[in-house]
mmCIF file as gemmi writes it, N, C-alpha and C atoms, coordinates in Angstrom:
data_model
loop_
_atom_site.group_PDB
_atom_site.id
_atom_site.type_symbol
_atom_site.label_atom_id
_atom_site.label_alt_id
_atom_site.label_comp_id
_atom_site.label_asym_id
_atom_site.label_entity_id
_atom_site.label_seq_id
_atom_site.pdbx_PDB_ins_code
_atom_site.Cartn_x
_atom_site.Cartn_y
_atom_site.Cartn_z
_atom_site.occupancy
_atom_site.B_iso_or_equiv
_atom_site.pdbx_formal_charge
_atom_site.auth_seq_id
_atom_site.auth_asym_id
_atom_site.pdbx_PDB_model_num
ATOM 1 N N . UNK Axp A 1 ? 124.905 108.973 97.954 1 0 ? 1 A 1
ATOM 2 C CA . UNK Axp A 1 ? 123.989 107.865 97.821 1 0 ? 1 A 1
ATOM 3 C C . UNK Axp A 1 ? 123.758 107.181 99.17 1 0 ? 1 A 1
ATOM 4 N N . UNK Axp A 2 ? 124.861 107.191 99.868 1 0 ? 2 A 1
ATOM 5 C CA . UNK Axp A 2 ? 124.851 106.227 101.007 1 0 ? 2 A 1
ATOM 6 C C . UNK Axp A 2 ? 123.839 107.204 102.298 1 0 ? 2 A 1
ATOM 7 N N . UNK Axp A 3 ? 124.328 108.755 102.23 1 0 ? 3 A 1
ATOM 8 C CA . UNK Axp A 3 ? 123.468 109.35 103.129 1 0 ? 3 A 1
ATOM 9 C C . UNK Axp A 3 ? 122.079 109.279 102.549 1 0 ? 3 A 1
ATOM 10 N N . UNK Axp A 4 ? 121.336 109.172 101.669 1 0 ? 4 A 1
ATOM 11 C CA . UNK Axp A 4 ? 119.993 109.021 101.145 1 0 ? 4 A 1
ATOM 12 C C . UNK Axp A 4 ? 119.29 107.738 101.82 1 0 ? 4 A 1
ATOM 13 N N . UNK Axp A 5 ? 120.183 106.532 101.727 1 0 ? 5 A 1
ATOM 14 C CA . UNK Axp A 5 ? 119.568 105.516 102.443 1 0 ? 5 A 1
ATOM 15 C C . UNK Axp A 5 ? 119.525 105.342 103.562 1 0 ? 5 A 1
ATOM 16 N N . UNK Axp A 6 ? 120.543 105.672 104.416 1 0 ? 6 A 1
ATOM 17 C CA . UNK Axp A 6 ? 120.453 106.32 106.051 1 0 ? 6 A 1
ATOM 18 C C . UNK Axp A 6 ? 119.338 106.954 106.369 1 0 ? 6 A 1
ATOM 19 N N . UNK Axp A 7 ? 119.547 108.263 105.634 1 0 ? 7 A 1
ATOM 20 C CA . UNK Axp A 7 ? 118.51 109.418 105.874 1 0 ? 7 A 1
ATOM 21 C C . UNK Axp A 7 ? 116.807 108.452 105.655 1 0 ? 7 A 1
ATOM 22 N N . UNK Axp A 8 ? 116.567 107.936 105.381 1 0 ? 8 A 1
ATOM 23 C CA . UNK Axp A 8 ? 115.271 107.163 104.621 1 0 ? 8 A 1
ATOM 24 C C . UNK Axp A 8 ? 114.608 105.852 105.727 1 0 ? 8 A 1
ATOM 25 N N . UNK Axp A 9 ? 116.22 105.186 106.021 1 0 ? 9 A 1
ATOM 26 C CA . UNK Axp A 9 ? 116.427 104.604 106.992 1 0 ? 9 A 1
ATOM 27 C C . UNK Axp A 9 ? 115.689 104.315 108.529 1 0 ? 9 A 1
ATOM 28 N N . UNK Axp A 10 ? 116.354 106.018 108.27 1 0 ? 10 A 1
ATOM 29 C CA . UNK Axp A 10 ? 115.862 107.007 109.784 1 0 ? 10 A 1
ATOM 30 C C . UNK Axp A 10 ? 114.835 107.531 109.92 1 0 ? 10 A 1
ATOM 31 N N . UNK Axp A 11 ? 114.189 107.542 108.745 1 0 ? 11 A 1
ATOM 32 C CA . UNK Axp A 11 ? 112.808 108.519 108.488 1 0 ? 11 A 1
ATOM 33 C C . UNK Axp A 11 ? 111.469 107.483 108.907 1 0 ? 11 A 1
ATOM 34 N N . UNK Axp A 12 ? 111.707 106.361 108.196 1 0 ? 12 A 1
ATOM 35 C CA . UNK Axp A 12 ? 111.154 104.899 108.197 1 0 ? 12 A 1
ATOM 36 C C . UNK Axp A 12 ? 111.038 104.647 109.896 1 0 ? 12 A 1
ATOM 37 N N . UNK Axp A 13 ? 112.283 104.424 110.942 1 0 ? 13 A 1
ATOM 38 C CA . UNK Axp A 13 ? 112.539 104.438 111.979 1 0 ? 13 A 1
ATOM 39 C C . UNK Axp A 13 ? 111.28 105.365 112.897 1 0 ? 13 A 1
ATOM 40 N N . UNK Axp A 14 ? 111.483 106.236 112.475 1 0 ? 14 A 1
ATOM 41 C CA . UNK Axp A 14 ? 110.837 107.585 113.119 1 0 ? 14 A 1
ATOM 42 C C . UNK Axp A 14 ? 109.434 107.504 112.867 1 0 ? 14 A 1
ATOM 43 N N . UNK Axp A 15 ? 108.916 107.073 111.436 1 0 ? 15 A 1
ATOM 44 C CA . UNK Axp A 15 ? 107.545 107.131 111.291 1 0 ? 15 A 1
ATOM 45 C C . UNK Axp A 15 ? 106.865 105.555 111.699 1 0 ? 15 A 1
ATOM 46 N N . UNK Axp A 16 ? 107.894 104.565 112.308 1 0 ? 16 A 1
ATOM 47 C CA . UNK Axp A 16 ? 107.096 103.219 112.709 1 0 ? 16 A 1
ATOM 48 C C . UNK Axp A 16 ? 106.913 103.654 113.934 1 0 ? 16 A 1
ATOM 49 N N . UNK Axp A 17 ? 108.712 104.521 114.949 1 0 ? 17 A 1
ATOM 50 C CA . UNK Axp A 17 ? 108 104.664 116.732 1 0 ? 17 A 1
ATOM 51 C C . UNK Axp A 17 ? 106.435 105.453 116.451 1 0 ? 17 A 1
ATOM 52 N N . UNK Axp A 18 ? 106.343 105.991 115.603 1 0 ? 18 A 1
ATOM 53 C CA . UNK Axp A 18 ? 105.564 107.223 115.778 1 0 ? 18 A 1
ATOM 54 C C . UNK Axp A 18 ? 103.997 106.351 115.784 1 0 ? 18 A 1
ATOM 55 N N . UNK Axp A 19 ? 104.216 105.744 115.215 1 0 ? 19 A 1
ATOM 56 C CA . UNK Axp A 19 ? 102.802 104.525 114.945 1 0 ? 19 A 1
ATOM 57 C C . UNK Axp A 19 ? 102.856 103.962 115.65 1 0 ? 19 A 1
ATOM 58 N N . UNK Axp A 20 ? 103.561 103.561 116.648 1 0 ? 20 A 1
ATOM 59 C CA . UNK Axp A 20 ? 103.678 102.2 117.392 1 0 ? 20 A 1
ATOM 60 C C . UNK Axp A 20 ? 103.108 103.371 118.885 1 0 ? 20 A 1
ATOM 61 N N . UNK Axp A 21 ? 103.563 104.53 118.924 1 0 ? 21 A 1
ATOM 62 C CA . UNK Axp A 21 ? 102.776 105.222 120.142 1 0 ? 21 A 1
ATOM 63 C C . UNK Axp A 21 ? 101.519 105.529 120.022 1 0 ? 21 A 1
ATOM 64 N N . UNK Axp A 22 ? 100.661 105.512 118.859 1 0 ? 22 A 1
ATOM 65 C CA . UNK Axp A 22 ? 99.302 105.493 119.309 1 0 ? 22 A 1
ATOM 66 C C . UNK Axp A 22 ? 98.896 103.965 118.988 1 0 ? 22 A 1
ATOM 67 N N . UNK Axp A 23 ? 99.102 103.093 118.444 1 0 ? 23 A 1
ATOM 68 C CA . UNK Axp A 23 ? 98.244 101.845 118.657 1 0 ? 23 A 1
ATOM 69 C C . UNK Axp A 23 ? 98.573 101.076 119.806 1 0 ? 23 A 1
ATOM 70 N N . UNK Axp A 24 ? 97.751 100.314 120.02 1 0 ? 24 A 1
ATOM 71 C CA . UNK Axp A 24 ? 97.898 99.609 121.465 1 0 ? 24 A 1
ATOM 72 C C . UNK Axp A 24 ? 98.137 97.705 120.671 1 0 ? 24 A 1
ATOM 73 N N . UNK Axp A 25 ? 97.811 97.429 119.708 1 0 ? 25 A 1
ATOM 74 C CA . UNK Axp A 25 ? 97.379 96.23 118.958 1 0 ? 25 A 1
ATOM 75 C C . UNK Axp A 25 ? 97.537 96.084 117.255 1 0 ? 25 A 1
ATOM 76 N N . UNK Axp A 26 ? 98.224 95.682 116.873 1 0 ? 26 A 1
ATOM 77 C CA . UNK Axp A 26 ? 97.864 95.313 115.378 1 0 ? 26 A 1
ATOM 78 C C . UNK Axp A 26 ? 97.487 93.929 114.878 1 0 ? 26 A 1
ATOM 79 N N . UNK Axp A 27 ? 96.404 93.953 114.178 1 0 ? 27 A 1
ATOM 80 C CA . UNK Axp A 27 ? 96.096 92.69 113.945 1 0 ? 27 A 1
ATOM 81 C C . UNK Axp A 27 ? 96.368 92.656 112.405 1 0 ? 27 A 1
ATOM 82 N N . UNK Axp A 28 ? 97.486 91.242 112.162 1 0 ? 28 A 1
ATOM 83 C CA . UNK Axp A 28 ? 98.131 90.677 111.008 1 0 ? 28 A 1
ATOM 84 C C . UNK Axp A 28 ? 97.121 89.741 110.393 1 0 ? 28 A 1
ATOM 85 N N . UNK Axp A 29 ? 97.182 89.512 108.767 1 0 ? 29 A 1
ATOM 86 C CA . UNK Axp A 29 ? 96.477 88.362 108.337 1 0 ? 29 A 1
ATOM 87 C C . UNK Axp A 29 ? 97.708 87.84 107.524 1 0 ? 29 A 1
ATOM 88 N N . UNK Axp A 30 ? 97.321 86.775 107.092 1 0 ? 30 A 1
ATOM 89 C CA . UNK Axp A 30 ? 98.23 85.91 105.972 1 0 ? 30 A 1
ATOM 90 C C . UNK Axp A 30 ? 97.664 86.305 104.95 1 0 ? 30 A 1
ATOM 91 N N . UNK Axp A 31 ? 98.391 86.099 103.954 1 0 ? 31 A 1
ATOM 92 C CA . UNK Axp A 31 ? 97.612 86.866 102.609 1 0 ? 31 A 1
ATOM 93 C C . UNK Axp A 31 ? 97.366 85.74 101.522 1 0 ? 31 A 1
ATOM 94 N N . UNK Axp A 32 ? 97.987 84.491 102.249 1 0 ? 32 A 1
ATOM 95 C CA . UNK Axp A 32 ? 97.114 83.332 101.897 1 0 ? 32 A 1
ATOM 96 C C . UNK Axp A 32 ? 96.68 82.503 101.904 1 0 ? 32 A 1
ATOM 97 N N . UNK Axp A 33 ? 95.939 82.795 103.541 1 0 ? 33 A 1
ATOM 98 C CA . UNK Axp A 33 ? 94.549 82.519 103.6 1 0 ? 33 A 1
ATOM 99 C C . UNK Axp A 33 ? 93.531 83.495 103.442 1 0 ? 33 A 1
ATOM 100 N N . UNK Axp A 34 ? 93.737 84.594 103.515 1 0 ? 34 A 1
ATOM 101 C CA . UNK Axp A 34 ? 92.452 85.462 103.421 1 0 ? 34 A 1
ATOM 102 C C . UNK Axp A 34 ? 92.503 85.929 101.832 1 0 ? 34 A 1
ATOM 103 N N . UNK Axp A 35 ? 91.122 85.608 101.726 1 0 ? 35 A 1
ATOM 104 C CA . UNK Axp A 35 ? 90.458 86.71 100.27 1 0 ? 35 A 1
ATOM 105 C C . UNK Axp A 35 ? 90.68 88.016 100.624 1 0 ? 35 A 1
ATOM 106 N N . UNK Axp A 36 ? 90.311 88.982 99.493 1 0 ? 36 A 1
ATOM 107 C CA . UNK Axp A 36 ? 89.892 90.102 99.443 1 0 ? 36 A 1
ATOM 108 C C . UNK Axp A 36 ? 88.542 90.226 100.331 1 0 ? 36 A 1
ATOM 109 N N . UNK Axp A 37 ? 88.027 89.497 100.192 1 0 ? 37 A 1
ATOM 110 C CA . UNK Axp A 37 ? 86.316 89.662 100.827 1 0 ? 37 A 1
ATOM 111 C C . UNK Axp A 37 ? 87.056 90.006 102.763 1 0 ? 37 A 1
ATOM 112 N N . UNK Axp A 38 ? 88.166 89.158 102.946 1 0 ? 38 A 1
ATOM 113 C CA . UNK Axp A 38 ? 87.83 88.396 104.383 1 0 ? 38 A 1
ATOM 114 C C . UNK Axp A 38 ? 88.832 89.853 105.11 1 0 ? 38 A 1
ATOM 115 N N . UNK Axp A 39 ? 89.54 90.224 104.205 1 0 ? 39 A 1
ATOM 116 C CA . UNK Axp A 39 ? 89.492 91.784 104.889 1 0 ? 39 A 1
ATOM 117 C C . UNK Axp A 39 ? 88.524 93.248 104.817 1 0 ? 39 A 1
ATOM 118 N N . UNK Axp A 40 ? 87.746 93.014 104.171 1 0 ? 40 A 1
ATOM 119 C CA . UNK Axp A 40 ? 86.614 93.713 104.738 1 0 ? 40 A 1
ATOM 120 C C . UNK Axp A 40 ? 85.658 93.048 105.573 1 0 ? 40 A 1
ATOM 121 N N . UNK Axp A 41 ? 85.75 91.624 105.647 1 0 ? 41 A 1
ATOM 122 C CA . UNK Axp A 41 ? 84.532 91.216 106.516 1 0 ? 41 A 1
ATOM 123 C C . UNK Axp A 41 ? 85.163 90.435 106.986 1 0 ? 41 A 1
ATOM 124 N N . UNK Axp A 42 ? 85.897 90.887 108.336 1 0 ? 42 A 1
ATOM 125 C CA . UNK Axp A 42 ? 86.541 90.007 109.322 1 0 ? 42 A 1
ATOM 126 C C . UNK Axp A 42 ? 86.06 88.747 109.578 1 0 ? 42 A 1
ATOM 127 N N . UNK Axp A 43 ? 84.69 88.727 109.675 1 0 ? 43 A 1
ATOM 128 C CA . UNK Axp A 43 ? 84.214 87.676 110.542 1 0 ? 43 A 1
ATOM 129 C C . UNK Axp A 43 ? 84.179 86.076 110.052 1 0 ? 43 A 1
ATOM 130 N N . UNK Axp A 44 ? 84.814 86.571 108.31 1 0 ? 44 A 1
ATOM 131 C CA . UNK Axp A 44 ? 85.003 85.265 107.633 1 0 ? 44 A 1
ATOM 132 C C . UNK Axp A 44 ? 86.207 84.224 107.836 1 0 ? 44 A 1
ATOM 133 N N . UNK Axp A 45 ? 87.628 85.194 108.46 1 0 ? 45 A 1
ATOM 134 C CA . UNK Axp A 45 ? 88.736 84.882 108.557 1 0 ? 45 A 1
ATOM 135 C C . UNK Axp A 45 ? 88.894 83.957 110.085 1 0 ? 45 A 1
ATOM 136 N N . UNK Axp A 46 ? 89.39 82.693 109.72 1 0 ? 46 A 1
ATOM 137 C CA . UNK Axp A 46 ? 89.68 81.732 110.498 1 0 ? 46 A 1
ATOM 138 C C . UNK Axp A 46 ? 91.113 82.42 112.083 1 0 ? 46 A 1
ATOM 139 N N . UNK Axp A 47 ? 91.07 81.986 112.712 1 0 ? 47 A 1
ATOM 140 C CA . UNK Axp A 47 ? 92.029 82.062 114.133 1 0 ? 47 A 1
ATOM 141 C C . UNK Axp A 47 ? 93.155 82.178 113.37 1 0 ? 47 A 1
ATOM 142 N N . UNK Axp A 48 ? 93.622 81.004 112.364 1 0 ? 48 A 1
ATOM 143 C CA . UNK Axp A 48 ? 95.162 80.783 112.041 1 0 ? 48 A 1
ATOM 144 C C . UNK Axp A 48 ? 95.592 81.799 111.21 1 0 ? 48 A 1
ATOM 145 N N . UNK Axp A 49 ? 94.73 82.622 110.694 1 0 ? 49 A 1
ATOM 146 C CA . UNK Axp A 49 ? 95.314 83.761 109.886 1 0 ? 49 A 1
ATOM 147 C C . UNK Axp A 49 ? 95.53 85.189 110.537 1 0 ? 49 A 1
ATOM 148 N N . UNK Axp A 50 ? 94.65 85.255 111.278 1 0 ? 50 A 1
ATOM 149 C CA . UNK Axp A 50 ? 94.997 86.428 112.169 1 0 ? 50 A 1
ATOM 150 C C . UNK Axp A 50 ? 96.124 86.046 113.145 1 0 ? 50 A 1
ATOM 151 N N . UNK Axp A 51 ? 97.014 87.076 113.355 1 0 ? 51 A 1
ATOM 152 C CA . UNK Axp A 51 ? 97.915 87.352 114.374 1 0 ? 51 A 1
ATOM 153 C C . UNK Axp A 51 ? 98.26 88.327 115.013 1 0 ? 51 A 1
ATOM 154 N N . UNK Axp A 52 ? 98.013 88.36 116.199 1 0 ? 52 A 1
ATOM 155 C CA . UNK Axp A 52 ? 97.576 89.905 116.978 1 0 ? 52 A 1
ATOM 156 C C . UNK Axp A 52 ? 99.461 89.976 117.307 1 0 ? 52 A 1
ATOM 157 N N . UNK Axp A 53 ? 99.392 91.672 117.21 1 0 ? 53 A 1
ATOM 158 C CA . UNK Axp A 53 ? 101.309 91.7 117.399 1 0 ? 53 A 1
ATOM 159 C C . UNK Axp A 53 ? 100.593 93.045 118.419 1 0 ? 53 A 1
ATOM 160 N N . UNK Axp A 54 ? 101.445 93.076 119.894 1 0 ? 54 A 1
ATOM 161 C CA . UNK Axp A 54 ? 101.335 94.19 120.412 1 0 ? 54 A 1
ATOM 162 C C . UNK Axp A 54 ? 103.155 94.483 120.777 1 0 ? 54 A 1
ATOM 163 N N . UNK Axp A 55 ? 102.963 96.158 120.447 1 0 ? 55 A 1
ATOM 164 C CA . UNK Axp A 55 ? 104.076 96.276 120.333 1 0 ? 55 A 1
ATOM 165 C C . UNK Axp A 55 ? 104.503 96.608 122.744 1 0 ? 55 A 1
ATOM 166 N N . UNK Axp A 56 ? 106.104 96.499 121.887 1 0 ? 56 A 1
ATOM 167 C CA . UNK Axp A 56 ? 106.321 96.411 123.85 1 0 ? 56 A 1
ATOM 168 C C . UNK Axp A 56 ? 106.434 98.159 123.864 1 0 ? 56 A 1
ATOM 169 N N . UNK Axp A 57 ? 106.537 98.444 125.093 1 0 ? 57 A 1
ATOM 170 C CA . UNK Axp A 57 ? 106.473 100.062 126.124 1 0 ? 57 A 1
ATOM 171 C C . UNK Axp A 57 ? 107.598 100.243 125.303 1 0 ? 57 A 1
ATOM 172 N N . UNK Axp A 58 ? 108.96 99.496 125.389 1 0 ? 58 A 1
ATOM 173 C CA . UNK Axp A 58 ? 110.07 100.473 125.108 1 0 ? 58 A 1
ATOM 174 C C . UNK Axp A 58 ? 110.566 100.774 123.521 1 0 ? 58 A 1
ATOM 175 N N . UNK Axp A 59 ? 109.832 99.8 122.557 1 0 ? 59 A 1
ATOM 176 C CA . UNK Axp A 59 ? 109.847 99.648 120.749 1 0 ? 59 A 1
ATOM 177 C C . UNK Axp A 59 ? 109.376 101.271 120.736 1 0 ? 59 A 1
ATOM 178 N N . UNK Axp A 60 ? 108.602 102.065 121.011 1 0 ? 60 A 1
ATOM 179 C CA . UNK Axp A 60 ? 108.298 102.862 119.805 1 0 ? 60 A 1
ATOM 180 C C . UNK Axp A 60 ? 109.337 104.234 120.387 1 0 ? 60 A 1
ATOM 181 N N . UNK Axp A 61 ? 110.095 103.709 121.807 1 0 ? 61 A 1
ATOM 182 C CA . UNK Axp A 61 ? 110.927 104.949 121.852 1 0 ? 61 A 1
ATOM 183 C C . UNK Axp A 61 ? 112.359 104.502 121.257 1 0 ? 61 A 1
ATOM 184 N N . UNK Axp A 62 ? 112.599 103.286 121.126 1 0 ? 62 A 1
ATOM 185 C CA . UNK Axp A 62 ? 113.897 102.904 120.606 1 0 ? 62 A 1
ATOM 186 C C . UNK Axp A 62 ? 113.835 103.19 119.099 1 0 ? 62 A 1
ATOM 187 N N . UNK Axp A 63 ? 112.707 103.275 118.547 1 0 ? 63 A 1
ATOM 188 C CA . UNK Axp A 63 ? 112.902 103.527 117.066 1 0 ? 63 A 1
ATOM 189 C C . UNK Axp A 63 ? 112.83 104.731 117.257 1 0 ? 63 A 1
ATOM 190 N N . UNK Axp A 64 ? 112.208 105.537 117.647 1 0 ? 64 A 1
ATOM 191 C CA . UNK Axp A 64 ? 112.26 107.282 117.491 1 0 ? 64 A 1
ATOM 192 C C . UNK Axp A 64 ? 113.8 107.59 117.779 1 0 ? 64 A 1
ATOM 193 N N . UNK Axp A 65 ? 114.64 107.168 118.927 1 0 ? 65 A 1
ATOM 194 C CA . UNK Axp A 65 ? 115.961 107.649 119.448 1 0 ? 65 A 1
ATOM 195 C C . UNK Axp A 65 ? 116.878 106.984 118.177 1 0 ? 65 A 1
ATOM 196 N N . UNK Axp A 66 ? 116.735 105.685 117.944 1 0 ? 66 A 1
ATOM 197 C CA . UNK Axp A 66 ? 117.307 105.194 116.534 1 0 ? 66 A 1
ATOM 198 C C . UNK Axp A 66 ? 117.351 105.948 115.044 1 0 ? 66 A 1
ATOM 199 N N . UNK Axp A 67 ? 116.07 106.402 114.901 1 0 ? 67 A 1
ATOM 200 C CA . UNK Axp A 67 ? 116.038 107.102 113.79 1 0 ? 67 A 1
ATOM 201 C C . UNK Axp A 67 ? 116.429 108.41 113.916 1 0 ? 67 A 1
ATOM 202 N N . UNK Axp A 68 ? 116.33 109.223 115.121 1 0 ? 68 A 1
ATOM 203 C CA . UNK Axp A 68 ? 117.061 110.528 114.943 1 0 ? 68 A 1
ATOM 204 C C . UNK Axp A 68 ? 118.59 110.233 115.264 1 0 ? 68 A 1
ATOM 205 N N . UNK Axp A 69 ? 118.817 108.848 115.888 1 0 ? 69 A 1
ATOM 206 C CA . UNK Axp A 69 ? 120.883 109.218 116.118 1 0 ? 69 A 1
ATOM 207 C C . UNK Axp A 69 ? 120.989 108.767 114.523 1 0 ? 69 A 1
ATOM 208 N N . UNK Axp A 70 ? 120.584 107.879 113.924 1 0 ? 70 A 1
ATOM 209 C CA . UNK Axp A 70 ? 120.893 107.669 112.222 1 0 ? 70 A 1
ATOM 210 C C . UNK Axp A 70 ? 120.604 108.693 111.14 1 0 ? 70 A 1
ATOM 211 N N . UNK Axp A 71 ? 119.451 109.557 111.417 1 0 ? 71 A 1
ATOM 212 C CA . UNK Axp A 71 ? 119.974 110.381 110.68 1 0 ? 71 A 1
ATOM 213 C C . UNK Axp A 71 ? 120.782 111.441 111.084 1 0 ? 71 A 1
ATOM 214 N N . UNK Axp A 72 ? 121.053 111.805 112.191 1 0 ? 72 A 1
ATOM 215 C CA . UNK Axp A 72 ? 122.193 112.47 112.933 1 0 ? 72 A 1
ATOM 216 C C . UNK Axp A 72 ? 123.555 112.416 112.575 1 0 ? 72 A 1
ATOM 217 N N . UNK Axp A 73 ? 123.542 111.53 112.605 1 0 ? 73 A 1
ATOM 218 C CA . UNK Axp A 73 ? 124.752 110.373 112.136 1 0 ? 73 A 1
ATOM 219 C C . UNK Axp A 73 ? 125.393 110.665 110.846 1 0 ? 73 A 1
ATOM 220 N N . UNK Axp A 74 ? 123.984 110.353 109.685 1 0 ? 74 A 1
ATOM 221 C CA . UNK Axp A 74 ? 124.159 109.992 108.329 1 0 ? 74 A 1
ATOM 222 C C . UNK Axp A 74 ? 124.963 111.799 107.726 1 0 ? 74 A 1
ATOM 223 N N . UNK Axp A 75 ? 124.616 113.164 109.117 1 0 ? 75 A 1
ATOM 224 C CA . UNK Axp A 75 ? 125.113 114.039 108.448 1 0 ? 75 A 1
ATOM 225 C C . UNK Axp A 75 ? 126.312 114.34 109.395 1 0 ? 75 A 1
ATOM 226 N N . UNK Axp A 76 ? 126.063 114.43 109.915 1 0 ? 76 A 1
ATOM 227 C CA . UNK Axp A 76 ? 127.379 114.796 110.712 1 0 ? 76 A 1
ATOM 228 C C . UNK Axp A 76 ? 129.15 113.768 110.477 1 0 ? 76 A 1
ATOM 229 N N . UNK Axp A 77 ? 128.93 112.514 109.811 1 0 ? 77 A 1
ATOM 230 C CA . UNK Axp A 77 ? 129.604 111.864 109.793 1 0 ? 77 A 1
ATOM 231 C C . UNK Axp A 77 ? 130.989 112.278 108.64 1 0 ? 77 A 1
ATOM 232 N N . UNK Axp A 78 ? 130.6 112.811 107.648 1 0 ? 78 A 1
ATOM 233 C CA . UNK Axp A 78 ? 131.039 112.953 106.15 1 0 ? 78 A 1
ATOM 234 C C . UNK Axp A 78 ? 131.578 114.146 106.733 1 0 ? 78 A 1
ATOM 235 N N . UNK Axp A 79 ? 131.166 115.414 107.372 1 0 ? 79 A 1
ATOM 236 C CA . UNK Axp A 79 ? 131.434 116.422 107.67 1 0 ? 79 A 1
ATOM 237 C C . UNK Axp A 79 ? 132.933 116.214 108.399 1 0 ? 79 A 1
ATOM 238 N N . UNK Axp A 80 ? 132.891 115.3 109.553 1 0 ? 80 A 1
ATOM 239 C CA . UNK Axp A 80 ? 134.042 115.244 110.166 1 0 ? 80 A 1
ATOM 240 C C . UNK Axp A 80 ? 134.797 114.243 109.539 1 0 ? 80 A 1
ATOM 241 N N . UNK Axp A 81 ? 134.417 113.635 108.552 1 0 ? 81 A 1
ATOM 242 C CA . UNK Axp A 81 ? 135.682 112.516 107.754 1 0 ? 81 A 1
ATOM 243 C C . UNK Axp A 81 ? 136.659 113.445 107.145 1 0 ? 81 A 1
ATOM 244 N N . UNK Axp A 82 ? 135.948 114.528 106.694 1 0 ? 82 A 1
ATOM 245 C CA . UNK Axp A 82 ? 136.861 115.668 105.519 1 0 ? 82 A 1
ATOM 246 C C . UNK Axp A 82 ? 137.249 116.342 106.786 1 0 ? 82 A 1
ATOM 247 N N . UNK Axp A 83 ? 137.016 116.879 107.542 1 0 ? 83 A 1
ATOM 248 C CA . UNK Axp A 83 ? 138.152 117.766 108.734 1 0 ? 83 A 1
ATOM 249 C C . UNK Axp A 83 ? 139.192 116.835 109 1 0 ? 83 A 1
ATOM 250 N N . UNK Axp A 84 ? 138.661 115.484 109.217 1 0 ? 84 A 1
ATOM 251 C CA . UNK Axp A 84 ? 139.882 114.712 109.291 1 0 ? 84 A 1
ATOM 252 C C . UNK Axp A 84 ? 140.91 114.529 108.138 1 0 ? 84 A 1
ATOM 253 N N . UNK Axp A 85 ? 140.595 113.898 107.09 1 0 ? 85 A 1
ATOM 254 C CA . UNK Axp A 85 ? 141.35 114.386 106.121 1 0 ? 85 A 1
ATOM 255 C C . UNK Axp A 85 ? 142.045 115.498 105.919 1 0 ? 85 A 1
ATOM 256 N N . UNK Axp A 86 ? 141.629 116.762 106.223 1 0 ? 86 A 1
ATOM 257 C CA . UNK Axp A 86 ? 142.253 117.916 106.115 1 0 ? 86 A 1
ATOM 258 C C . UNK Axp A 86 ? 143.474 117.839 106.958 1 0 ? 86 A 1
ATOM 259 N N . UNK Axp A 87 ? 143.222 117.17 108.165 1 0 ? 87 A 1
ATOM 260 C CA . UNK Axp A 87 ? 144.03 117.527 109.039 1 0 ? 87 A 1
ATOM 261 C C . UNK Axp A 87 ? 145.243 116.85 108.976 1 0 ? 87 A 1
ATOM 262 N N . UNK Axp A 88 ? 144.778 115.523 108.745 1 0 ? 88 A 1
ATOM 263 C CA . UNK Axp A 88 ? 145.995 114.307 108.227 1 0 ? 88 A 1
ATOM 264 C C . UNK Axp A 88 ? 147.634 114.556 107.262 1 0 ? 88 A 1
């Protein structure tokens, strides 16, 4: 159970660096102030609801290296708990 949420963890990890290397900008709304209308038609939505997030140079490689040492991790870990045990 516990490697499933790691593994998922890591996957999550891996598919945000992976997004965060092609956008340059994401623009956030509040979800309440904006209608339905005011996300298809930007031009209705006030300053205070939008919030521009740019991600930094080094975020989308720290999540890619994060998500492959966690799921790295999540298998290799169990493997060497039982050699240890064995050995004990």
């Amino acid at each position: 159970m516990w490697r499933t949420l790691f593994v998922a963890l890591g996957v999550m990890a891996i598919i945000l660096g992976i997004e965060f290397l092609f956008i340059d900008s994401a623009t956030l709304y509040d979800p309440d102030t904006v209608r339905t209308v005011g996300m298809v038609d930007t031009s209705s939505v006030t300053g205070n609801a939008a919030k521009e997030f740019r991600p930094k140079d080094w975020m989308p490689w720290a999540l890619l290296s994060g998500g492959v040492v966690t799921i790295v991790y999540s298998y290799l870990i169990p493997i060497r708990y039982r050699s240890w045990r064995q050995n004990a």
